[in-house]
C-alpha positions as CSV (number, residue, x, y, z in Angstrom):
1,X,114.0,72.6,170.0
2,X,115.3,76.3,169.8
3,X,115.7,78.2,173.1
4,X,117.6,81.5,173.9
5,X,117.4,82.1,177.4
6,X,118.8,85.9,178.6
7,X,120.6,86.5,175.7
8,X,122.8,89.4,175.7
9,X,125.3,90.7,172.7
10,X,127.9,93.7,173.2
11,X,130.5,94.9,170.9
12,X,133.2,97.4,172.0
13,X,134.6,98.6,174.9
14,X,134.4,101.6,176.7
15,X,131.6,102.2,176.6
16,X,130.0,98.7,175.3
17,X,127.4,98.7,172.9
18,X,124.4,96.5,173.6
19,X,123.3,94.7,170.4
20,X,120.9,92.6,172.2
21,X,119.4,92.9,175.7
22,X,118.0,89.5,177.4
23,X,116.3,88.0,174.5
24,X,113.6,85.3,175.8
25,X,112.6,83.1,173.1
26,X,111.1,79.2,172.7
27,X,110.3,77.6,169.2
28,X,109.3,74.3,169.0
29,X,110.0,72.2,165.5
30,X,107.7,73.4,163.0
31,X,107.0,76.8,163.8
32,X,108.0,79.8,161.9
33,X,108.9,83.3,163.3
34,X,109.5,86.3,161.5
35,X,112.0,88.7,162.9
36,X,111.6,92.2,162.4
37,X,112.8,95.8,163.6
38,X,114.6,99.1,161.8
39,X,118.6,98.9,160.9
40,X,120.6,98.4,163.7
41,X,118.4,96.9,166.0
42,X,119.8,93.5,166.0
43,X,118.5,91.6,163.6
44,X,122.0,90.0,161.9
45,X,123.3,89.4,165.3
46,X,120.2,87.5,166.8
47,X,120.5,85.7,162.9
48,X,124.4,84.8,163.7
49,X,123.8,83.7,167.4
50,X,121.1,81.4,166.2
51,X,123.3,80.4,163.3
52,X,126.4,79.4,165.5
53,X,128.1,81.7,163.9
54,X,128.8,84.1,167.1
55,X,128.4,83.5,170.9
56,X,126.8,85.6,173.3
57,X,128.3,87.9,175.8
58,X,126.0,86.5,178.2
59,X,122.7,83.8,178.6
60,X,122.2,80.8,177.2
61,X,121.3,79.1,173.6
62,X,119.7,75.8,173.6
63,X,119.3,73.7,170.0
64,X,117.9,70.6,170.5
65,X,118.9,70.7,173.8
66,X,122.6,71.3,173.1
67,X,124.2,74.0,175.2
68,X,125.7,75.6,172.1
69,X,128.0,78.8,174.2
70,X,130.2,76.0,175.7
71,X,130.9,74.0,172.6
72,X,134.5,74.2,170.8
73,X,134.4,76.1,167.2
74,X,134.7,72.5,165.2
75,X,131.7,71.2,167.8
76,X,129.5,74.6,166.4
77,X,130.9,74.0,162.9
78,X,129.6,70.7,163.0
79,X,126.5,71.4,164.3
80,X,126.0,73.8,161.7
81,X,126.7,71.4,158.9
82,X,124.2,68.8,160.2
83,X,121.3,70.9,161.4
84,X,121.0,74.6,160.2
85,X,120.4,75.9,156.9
86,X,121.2,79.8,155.9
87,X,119.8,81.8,153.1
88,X,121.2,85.3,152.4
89,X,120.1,87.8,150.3
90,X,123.2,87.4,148.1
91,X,122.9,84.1,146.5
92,X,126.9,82.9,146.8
93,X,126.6,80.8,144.0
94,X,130.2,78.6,142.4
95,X,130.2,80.0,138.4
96,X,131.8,77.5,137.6
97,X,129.4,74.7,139.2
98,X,126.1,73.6,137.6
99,X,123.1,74.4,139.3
100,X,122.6,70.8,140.6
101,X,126.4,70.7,141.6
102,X,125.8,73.6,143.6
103,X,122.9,72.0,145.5
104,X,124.9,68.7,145.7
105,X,127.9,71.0,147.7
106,X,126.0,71.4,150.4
107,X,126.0,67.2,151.2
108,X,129.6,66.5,150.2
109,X,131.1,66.8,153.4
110,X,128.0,64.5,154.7
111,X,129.4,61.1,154.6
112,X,125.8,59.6,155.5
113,X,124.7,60.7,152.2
114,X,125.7,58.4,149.2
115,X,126.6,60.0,146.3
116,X,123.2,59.1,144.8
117,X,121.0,60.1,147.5
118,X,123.1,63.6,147.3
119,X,121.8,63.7,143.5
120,X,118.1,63.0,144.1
121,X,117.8,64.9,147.1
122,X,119.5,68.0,144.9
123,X,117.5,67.1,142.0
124,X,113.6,66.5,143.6
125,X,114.2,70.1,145.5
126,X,115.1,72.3,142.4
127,X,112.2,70.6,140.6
128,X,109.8,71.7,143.6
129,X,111.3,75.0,142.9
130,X,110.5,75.3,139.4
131,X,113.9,74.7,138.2
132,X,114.0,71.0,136.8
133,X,114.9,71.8,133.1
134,X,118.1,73.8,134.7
135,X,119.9,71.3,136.4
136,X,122.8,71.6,134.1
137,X,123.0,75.6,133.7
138,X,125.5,77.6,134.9
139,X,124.1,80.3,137.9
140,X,125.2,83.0,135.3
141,X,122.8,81.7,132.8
142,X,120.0,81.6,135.2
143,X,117.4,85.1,136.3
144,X,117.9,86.6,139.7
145,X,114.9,84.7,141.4
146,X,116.2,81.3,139.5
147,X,119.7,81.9,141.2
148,X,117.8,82.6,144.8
149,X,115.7,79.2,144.3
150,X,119.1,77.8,144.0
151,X,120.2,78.8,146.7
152,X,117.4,77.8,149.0
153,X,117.5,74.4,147.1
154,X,121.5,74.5,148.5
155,X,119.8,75.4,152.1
156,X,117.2,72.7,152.5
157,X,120.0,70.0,151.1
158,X,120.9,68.7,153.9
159,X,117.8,68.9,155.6
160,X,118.5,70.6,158.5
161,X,116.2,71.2,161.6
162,X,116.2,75.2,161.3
163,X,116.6,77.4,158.7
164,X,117.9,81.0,159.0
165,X,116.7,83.2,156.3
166,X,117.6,87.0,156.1
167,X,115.3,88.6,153.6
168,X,116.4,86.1,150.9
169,X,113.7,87.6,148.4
170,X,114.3,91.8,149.0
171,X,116.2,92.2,145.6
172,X,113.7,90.4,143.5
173,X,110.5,92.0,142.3
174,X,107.4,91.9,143.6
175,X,106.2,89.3,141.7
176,X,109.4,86.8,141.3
177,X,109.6,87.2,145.6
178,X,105.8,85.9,145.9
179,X,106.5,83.0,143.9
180,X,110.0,81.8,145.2
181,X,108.7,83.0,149.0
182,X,105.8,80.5,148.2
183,X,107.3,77.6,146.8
184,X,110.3,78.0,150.0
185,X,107.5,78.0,152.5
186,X,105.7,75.4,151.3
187,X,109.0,72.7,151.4
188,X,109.0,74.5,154.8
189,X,105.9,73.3,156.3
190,X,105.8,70.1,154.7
191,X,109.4,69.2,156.2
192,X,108.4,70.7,159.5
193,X,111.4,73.0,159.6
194,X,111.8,75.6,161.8
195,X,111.6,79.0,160.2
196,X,113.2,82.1,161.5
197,X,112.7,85.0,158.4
198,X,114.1,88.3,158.9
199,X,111.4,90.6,156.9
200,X,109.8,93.9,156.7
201,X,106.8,92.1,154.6
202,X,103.5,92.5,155.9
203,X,102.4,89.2,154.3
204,X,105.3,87.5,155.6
205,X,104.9,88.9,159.3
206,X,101.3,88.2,159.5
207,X,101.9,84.4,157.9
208,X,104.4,83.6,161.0
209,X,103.5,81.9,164.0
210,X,105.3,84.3,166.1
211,X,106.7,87.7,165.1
212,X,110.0,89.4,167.1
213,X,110.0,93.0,167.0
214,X,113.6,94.1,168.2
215,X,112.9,97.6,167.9
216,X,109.9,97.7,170.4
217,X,111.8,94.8,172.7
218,X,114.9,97.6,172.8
219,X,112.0,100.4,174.3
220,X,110.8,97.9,176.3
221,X,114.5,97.5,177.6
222,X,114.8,100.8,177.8
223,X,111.8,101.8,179.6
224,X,112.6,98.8,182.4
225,X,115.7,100.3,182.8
226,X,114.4,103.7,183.1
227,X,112.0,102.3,186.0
C-alpha cells in the first residue's frame, strides 16, 4: 500500500545536496515503522515525500498504487485530505475552536461525512483519548499532552490509510508521552493504520515492525559509492 522505489531528494545547486539517496521501502496496511537517524539525515524530507507534501528529484512513490510524482498539486491535495493523517510536534490547534470543533475541522471539507457522523466520529475518538469531559474546552484551557491527544484525535478524523507522525510526544514528560503514545497506538492497530513514527525512543523503535535508520543507510550510500 506504501512503496518508495529509488527515491532520491536534492536541494540546491552547484553543488546539489543529497537529502535522500535511493530509498527502498514496502509497507503493507497495518504495519508500523519507526524512522530514525541524527539531525539532518533526512528524516522531515522522507516525512514530506510520504506526506505529499514534496516530490522527489528522482524514483518513484506508490500509495495504494497511485503513482503520486505525476499527479497535479490539487490531485496530491486531495489525496492528502482523504487518506493521510499528520501529527507534528507542535499541536496547531484554532483558540478560538472547541476541542471537538477542532477534531470536527478535519471532516468539513469531506462531503461523504454528514454533519452527524463528523460529530460522533470527533466525539468517540477524544473519549478513547481520555478527553470526553473536554469536548467543549478551549485548547488554551487544556495541559500540553491534552492539547497533543487533540491533535491526534484531529489526525485519525478522517480515517486515513497512513499516518505520519514526527515525534508528536518529545515535548511532553516522560510520563504524559507514555500514556498519550499508548492510547495513539492502540486506535492505530485496531484501525489497521499504517504507522510511520519518526523517534529516538527505544521503546518506540523496538515496538515497530520495521525500523529505518537514515544515518546508517547514508554510510551505506557512502561506502557503495566509495566501492
Amino acid at each position: 500500500m506504501l512503496d518508495l522505489r529509488k527515491v532520491c531528494k536534492q536541494f540546491g545547486t552547484d553543488p546539489a545536496v543529497d537529502a535522500l539517496i535511493d530509498v527502498d521501502l514496502v509497507l503493507r496496511r497495518g504495519e508500523w515503522l519507526s524512522i530514525t537517524g541524527p539531525s539532518g539525515s533526512g528524516k522531515s524530507t522522507l516525512l514530506n515525500i510520504l506526506g505529499c507534501l514534496d516530490r522527489p528529484t528522482r524514483g518513484k512513490y506508490l500509495l495504494d498504487g497511485i503513482e503520486t510524482t505525476t499527479l497535479s498539486e490539487n490531485e496530491r491535495a486531495g489525496l492528502r485530505s482523504r487518506r493521510i493523517g499528520f501529527i507534528f510536534q507542535s499541536f496547531h490547534l484554532l483558540p478560538y475552536r472547541t476541542v471537538l470543533e477542532n477534531v470536527m475541522l478535519a471532516m468539513m471539507f469531506s462531503h461523504a461525512i454528514p454533519k452527524r457522523q463528523q460529530r460522533q466520529r470527533a466525539g468517540e475518538l477524544l473519549s478513547r483519548l481520555g478527553l470526553g469531559a473536554r469536548l467543549a474546552h478551549k485548547p488554551q484551557h487544556l495541559s500540553r499532552g491534552e492539547q497533543q491527544r487533540v491533535a491526534i484525535a484531529r489526525a485519525l478524523a478522517n480515517n486515513p490509510s497512513v499516518v505520519l507522525a514526527d515525534e508528536p510526544c518529545a515535548s511532553l514528560d516522560a510520563h504524559t508521552a507514555r500514556e498519550v503514545l499508548a492510547a495513539f497506538l492502540a486506535i492505530c492497530r485496531e484501525e489497521r493504520k499504517t504507522l510511520l513514527i519518526v523517534s529516538h525512543d527505544a521503546a518506540v523503535l523496538g515496538a515497530a515492525d520495521q525500523v529505518l535508520d537514515l544515518a546508517e543507510m547514508n554510510r551505506a550510500d557512502s561506502r557503495h559509492d566509495a566501492a
